[in-house]
N, C-alpha and C positions, 0 to 999 in steps of 0.2 A: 437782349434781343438784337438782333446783327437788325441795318436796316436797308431794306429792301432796294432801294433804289436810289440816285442823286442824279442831279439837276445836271444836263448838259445844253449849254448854250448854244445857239445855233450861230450869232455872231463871233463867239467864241474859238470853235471849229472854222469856220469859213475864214475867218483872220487871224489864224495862226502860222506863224512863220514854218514851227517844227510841221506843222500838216502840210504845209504847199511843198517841205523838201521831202520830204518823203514818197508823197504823190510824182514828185519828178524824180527822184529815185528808183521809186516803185511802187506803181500802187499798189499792193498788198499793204504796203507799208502803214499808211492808214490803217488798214483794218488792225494790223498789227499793234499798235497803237493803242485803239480802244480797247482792243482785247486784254492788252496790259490792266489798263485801265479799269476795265469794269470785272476781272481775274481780283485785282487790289482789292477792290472794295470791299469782296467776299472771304478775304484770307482773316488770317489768325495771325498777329493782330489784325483789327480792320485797317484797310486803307494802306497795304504794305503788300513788298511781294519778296520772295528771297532773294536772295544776292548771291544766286549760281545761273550762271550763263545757260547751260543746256534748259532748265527748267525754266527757266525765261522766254527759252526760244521756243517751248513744245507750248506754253502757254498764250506765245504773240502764232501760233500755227505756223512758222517758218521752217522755210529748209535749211542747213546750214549755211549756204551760198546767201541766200537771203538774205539772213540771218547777221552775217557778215558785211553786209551791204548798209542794212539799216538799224544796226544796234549805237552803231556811231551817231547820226544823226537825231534819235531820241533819246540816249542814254545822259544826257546832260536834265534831261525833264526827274530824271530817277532821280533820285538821291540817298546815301547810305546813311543807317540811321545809328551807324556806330558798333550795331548787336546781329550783324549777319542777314538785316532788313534794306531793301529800299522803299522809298515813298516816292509819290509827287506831291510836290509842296502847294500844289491848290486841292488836289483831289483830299488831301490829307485835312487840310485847314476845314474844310467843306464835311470832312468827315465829324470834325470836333467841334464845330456850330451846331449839326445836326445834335451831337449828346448831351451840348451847353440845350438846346432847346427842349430836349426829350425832358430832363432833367427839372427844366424849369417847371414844366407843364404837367408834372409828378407833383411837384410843390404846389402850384395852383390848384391842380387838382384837388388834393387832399385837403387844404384848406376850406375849399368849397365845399366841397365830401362835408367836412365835419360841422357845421352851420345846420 
């Protein structure tokens, strides 16, 4: 089961460098951003997006101009994961806590379960 949602910090966003260039590049740019972001979470694999530009850009809602403007200044956040994938390496980490816990709580479960 894919899961629903992750935690986004609000100190996190408000003091991020990549957020404040963007913002002064363009604000779209932010939204762009999260978009990535929360597009990742829901992909196959979780927590990854492809590693093709145009599909990137319809999925941050940019024009090409845009597009061109602010792929530079967030694409160091991406990272290739060798197989035709990007990530961001916290969204990603954040992903794999999450199944280390699901995981756990399966175990626990079923322990208790059987008692």
């Amino acid at each position: 089961m894919k899961s629903p949602a992750f935690l986004l910090y609000v100190r996190d966003i408000i003091s991020s460098d990549t957020i404040e260039r963007l913002h002064e590049e363009d604000p779209r740019g932010v939204a762009a951003y999260l978009y990535l972001l929360c597009k990742s979470w829901i992909q196959d694999p979780p927590a990854t997006l492809p590693d093709d530009q145009k599909e990137l850009r319809r999925m941050a809602r940019l024009t090409p101009e845009e597009w061109a403007r602010i792929w530079p200044i967030m694409s160091p956040k991406f990272v290739s994961d060798g197989n035709g994938r990007l990530y961001n390496e916290r969204l990603h980490s954040t992903w794999e806590r999450q199944q280390e816990r699901r995981t756990s709580g399966r175990k626990g479960g079923k322990s208790k379960g059987g008692k």
